[in-house]
KEZA-607896 format. One record per atom (N, C-alpha, C): chain; atom name; x, y, z. Coordinates in steps of 0.2 Angstrom, whole numbers, plus 5000, padded with zeros to 4 digits. Layout:
% residues N
A / CA / X / Y / Z .
...
END
This chain:
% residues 161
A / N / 5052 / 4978 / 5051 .
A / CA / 5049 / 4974 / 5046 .
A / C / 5047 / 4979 / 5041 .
A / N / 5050 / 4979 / 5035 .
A / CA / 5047 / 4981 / 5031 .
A / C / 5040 / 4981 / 5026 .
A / N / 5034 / 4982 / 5028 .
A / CA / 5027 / 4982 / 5028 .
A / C / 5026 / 4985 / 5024 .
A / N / 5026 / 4991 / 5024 .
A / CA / 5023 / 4995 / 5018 .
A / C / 5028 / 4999 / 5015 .
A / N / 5033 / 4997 / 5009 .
A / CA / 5039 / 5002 / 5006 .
A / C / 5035 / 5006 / 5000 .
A / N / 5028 / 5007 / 5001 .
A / CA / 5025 / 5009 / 4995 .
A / C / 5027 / 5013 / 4990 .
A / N / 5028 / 5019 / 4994 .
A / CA / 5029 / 5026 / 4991 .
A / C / 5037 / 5025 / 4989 .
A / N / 5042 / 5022 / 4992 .
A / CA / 5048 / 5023 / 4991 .
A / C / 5048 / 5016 / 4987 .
A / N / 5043 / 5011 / 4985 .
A / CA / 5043 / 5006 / 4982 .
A / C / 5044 / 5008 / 4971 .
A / N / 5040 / 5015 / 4973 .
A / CA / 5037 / 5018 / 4966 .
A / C / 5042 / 5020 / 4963 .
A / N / 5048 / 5023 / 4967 .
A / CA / 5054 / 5022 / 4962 .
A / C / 5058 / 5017 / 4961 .
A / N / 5057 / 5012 / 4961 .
A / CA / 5060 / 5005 / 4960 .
A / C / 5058 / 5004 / 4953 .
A / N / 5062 / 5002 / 4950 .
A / CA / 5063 / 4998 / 4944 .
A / C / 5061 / 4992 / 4944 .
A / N / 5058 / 4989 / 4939 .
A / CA / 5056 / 4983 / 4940 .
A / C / 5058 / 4977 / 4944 .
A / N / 5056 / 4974 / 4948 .
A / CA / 5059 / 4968 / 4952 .
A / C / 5055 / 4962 / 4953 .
A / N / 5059 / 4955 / 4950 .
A / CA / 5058 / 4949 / 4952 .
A / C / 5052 / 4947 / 4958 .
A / N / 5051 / 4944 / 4958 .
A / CA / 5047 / 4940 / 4964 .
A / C / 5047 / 4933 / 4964 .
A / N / 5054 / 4930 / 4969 .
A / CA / 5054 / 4924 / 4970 .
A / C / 5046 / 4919 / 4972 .
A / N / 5046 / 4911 / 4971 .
A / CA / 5044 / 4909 / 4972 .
A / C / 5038 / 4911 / 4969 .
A / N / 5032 / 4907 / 4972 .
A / CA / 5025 / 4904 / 4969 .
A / C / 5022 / 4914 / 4970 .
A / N / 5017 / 4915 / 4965 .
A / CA / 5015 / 4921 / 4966 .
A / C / 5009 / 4922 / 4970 .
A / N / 5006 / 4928 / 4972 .
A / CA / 5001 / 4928 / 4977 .
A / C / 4995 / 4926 / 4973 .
A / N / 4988 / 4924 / 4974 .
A / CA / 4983 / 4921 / 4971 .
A / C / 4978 / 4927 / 4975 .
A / N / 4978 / 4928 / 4979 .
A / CA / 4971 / 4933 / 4980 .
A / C / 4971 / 4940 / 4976 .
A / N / 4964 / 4941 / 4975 .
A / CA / 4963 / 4947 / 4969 .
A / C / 4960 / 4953 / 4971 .
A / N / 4961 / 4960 / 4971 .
A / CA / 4957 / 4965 / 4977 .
A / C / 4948 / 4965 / 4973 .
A / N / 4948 / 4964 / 4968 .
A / CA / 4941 / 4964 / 4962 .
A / C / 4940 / 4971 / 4962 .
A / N / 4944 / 4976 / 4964 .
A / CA / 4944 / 4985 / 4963 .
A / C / 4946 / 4986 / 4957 .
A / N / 4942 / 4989 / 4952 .
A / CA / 4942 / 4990 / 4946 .
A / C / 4948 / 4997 / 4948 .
A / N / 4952 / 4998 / 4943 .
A / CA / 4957 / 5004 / 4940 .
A / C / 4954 / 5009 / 4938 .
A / N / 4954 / 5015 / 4942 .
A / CA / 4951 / 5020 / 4938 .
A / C / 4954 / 5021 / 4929 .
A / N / 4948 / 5026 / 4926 .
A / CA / 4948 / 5024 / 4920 .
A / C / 4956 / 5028 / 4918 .
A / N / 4957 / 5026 / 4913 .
A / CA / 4965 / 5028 / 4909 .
A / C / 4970 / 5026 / 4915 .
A / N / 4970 / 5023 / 4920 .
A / CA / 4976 / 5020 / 4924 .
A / C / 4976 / 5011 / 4920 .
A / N / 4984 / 5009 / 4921 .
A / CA / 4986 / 5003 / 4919 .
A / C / 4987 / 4999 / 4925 .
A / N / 4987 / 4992 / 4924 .
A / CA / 4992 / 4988 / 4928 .
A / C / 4999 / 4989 / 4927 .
A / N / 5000 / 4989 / 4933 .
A / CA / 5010 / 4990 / 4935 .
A / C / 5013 / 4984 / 4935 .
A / N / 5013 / 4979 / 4934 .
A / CA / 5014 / 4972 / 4936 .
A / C / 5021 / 4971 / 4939 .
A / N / 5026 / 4978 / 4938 .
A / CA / 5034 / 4976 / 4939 .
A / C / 5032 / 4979 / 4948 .
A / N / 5029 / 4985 / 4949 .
A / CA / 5028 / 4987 / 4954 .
A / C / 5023 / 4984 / 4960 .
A / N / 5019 / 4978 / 4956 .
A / CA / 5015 / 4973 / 4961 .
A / C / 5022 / 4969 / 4964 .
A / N / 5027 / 4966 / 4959 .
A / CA / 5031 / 4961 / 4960 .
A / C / 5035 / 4964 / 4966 .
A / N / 5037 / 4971 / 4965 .
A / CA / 5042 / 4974 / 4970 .
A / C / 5039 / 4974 / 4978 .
A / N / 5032 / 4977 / 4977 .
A / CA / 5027 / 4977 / 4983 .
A / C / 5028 / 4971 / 4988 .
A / N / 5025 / 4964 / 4983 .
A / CA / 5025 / 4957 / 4986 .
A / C / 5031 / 4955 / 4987 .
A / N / 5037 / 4957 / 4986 .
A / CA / 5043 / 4956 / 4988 .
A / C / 5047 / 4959 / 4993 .
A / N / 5045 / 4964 / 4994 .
A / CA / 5046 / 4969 / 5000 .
A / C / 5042 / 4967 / 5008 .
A / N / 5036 / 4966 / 5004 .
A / CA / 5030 / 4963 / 5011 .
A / C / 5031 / 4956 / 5012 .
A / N / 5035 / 4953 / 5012 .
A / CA / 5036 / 4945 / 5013 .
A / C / 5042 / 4946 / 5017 .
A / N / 5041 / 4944 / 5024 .
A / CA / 5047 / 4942 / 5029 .
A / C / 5045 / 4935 / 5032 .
A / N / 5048 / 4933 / 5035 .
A / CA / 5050 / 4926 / 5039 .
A / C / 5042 / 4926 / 5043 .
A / N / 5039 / 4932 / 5047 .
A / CA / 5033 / 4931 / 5049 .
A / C / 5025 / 4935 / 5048 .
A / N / 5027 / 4936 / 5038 .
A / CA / 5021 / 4938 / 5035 .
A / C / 5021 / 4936 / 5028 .
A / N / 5015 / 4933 / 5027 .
A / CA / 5012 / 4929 / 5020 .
A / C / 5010 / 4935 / 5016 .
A / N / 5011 / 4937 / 5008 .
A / CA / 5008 / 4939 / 5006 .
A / C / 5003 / 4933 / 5002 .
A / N / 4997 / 4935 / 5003 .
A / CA / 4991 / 4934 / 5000 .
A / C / 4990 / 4936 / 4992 .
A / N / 4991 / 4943 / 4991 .
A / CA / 4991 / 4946 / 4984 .
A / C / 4993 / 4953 / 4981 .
A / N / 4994 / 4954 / 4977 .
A / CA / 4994 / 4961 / 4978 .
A / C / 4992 / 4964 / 4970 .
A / N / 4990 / 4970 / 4969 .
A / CA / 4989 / 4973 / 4962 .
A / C / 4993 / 4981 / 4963 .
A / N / 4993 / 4983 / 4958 .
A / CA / 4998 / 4989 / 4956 .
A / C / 4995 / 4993 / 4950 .
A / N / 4991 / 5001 / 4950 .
A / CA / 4987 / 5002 / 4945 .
A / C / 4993 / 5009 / 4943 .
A / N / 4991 / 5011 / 4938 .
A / CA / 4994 / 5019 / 4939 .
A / C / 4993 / 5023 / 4931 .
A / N / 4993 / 5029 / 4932 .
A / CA / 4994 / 5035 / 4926 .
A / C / 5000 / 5036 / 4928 .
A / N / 5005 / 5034 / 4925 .
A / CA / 5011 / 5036 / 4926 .
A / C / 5014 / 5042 / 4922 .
A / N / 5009 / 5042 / 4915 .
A / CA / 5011 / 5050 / 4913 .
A / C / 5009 / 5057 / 4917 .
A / N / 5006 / 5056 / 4920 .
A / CA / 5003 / 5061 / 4926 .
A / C / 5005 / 5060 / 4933 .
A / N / 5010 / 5054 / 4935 .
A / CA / 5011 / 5053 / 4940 .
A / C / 5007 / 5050 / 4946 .
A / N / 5005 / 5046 / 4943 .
A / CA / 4999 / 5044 / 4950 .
A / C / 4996 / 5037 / 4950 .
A / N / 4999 / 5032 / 4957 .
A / CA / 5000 / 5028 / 4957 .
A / C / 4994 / 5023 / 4964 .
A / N / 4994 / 5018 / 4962 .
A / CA / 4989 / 5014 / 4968 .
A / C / 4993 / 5006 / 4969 .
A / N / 4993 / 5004 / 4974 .
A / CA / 4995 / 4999 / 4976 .
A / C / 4990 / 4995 / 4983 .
A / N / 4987 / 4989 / 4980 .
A / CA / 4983 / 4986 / 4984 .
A / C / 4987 / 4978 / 4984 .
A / N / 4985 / 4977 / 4994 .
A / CA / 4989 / 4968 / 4996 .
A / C / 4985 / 4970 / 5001 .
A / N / 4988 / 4963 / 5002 .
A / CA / 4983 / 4960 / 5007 .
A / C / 4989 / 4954 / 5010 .
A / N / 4991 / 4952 / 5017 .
A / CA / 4993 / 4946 / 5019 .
A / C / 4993 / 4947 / 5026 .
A / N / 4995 / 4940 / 5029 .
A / CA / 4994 / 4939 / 5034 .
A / C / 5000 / 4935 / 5038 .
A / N / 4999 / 4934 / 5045 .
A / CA / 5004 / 4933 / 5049 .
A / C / 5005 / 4936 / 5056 .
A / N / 5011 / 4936 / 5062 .
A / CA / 5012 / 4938 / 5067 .
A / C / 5012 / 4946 / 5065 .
A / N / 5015 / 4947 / 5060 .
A / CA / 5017 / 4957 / 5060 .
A / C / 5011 / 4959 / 5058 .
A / N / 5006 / 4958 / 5057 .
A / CA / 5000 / 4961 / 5054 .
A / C / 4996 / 4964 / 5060 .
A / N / 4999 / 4969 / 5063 .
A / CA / 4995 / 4973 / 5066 .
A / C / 4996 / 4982 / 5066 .
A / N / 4992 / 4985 / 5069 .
A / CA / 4993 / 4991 / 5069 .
A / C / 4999 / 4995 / 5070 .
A / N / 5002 / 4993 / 5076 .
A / CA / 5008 / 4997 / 5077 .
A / C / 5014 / 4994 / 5072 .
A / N / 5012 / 4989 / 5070 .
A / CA / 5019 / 4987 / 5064 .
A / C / 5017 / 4992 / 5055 .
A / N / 5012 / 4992 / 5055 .
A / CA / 5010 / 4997 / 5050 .
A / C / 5014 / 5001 / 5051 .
A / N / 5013 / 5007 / 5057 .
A / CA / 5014 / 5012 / 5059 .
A / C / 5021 / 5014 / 5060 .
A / N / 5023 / 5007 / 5062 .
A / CA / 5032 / 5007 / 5063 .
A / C / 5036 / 5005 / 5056 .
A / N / 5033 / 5004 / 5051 .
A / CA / 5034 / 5004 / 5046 .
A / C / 5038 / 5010 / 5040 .
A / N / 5032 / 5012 / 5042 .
A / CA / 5032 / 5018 / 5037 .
A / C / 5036 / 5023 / 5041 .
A / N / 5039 / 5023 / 5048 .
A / CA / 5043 / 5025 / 5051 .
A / C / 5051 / 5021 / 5048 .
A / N / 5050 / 5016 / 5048 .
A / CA / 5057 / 5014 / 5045 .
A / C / 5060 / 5017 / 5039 .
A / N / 5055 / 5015 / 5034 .
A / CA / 5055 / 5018 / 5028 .
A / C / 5055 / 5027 / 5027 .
A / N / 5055 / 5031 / 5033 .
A / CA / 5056 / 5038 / 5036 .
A / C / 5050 / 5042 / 5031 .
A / N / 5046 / 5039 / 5030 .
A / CA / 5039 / 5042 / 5028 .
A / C / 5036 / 5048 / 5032 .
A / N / 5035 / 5053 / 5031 .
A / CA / 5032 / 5058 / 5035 .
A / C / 5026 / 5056 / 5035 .
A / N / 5022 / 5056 / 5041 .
A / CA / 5016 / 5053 / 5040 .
A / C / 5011 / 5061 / 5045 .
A / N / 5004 / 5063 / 5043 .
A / CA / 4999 / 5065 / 5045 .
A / C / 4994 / 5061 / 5046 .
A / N / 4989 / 5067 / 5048 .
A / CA / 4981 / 5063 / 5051 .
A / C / 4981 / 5056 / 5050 .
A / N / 4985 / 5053 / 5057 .
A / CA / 4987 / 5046 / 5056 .
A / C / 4979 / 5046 / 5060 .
A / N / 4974 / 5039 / 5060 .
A / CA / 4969 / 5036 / 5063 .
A / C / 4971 / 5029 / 5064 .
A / N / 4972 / 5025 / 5070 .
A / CA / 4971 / 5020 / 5071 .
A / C / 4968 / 5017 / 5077 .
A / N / 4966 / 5011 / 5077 .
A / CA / 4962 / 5007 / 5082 .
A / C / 4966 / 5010 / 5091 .
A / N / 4961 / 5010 / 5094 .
A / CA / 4961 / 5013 / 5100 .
A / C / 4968 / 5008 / 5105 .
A / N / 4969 / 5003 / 5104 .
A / CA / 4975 / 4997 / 5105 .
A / C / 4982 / 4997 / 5101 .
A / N / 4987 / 5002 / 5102 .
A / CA / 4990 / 4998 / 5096 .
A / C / 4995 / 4994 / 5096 .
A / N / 4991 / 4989 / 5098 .
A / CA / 4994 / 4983 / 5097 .
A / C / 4988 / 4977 / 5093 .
A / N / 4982 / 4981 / 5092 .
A / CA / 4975 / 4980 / 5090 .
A / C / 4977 / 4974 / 5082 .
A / N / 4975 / 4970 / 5081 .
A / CA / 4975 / 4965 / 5078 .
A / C / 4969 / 4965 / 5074 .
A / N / 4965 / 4969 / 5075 .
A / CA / 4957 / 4972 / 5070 .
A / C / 4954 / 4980 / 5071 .
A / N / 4952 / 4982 / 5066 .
A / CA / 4950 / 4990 / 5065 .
A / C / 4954 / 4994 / 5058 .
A / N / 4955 / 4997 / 5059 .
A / CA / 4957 / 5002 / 5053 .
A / C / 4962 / 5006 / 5054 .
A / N / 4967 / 5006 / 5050 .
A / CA / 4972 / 5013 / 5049 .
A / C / 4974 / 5015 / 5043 .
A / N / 4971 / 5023 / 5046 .
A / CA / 4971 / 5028 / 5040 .
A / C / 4977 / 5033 / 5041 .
A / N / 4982 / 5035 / 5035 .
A / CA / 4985 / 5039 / 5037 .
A / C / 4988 / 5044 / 5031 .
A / N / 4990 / 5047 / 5030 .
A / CA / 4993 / 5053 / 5027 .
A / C / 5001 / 5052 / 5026 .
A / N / 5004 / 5051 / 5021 .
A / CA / 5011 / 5050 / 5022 .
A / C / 5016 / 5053 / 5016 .
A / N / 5020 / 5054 / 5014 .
A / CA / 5027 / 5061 / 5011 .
A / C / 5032 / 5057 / 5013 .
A / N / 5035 / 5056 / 5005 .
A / CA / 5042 / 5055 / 5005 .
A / C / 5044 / 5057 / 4998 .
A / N / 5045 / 5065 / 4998 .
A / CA / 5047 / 5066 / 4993 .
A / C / 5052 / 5063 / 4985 .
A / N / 5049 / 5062 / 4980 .
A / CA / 5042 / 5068 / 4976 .
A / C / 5037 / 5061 / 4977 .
A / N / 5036 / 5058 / 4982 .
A / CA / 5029 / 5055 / 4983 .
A / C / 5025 / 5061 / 4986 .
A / N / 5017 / 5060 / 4986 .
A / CA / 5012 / 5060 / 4993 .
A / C / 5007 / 5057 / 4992 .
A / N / 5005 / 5052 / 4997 .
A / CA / 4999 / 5047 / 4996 .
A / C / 4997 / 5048 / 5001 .
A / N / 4990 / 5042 / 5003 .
A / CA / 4986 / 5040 / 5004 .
A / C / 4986 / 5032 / 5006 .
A / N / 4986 / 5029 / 5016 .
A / CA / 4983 / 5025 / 5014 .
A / C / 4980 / 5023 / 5018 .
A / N / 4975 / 5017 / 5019 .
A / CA / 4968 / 5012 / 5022 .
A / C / 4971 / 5006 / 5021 .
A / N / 4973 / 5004 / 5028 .
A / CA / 4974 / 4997 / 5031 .
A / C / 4967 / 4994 / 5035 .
A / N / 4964 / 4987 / 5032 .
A / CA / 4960 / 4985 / 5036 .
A / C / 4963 / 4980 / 5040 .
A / N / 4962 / 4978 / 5047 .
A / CA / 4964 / 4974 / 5051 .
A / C / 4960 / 4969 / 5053 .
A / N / 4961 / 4963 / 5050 .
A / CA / 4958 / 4960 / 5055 .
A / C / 4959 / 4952 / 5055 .
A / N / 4959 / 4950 / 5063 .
A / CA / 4963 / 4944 / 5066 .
A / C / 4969 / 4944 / 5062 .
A / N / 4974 / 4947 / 5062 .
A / CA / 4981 / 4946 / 5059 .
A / C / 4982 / 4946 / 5052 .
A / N / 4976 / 4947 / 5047 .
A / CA / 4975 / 4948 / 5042 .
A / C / 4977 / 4956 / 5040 .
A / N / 4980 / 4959 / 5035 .
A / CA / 4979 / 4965 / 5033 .
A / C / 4979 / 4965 / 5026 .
A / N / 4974 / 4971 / 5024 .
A / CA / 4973 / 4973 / 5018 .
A / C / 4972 / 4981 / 5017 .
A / N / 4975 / 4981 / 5012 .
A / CA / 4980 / 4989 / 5013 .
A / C / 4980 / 4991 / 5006 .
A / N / 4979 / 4998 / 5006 .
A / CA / 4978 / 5002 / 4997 .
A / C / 4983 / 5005 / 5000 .
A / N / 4985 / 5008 / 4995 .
A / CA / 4990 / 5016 / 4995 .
A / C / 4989 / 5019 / 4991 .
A / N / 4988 / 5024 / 4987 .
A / CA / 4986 / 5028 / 4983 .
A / C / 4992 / 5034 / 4984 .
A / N / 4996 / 5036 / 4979 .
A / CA / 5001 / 5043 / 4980 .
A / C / 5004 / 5044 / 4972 .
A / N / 5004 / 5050 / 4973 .
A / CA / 5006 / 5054 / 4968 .
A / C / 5015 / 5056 / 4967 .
A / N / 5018 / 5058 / 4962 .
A / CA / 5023 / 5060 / 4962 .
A / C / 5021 / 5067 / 4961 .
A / N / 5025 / 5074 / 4958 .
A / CA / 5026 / 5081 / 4958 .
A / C / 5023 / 5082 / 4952 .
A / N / 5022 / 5076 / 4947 .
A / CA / 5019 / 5080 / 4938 .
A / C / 5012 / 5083 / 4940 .
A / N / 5008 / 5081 / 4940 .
A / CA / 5000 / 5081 / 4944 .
A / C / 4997 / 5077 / 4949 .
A / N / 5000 / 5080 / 4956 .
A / CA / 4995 / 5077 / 4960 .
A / C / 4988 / 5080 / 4962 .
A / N / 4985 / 5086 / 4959 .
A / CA / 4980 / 5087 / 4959 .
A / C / 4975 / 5082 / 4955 .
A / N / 4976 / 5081 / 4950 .
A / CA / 4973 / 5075 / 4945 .
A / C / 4973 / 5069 / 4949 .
A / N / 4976 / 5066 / 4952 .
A / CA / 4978 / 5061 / 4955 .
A / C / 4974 / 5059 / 4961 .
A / N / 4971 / 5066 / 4965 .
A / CA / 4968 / 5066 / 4970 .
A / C / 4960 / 5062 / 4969 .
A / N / 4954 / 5064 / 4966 .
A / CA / 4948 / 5059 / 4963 .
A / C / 4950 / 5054 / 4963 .
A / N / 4952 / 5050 / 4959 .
A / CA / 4956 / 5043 / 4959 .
A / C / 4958 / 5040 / 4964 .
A / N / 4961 / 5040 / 4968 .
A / CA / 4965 / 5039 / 4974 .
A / C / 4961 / 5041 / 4978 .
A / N / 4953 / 5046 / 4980 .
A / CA / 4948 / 5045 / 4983 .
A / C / 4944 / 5038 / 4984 .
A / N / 4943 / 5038 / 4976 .
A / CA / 4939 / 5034 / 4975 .
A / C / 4940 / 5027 / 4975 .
A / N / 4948 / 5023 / 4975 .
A / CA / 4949 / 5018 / 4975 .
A / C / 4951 / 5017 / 4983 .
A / N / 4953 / 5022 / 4986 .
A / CA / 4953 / 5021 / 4993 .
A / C / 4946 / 5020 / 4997 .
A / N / 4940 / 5020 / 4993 .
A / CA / 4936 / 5018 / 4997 .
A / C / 4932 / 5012 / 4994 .
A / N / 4936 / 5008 / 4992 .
A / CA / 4936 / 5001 / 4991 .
A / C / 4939 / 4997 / 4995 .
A / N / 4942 / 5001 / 5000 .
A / CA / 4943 / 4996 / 5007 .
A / C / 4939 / 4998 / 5011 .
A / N / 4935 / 4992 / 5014 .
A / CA / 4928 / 4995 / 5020 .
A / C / 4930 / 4995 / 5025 .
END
């Protein structure tokens, strides 16, 4: 399943999103001088929609002249658990560190936090789990400034509790 194509979603060109669009709204204000991505939300939602997961919604912020990017969704279904997160971001061959996740994984509620690289990405992300619900940020930078990028992507990361 592919769950979370974030970092490897950020070089995608703009893409369609068949069908009715998602309706829920993360209310995470955009750190200042970042945009809405709306081509980059569309490719997100299109990516995280399989046979046995709904997306609910998704937003897409970034300074793309500095390189530095956010992506927030949220949906639900059977794949919305910890280890499909985690075996996700392995499909998509994302290097992943200081992985954290629920003590079960096969855990269907709790948090997963992780560190992930896929060149010239590196981000940040906070999945919340709960009852087959998830809601997920990612924050990641490309090569121009990720230093600059780091604050930001702090701070919107902890808009998931």
């Amino acid at each position: 399943m592919a769950l979370l194509r974030l970092a490897y979603l950020g070089l995608v060109a703009a893409c369609g999103q068949a069908g009715a669009q998602p309706s829920a709204t993360s209310g995470i204000a955009a750190p200042a001088g970042w945009t809405a991505l709306p081509e980059l939300a569309s490719a997100v939602g299109a990516a995280t929609r399989t046979e046995s997961v709904a997306v609910d919604g998704v937003e897409a912020w970034g300074e793309t002249a500095r390189g530095c990017y956010a992506v927030w969704f949220t949906l639900h279904g059977s794949g919305a658990t910890a280890d499909a997160v985690l075996a996700s971001l392995a499909t998509e061959q994302l290097a992943t560190s200081d992985v954290v996740k629920p003590e079960s994984p096969e855990s269907r509620d709790g948090v997963v936090a992780v560190t992930f690289a896929k060149p010239p990405y590196k981000g940040r992300l906070r999945v919340r789990l709960v009852e087959g619900k998830l809601t997920a940020l990612a924050c990641f930078a490309n090569q121009r400034e990720p230093k600059t990028c780091e604050a930001p992507c702090t701070l919107l990361l902890g808009a998931i509790p």
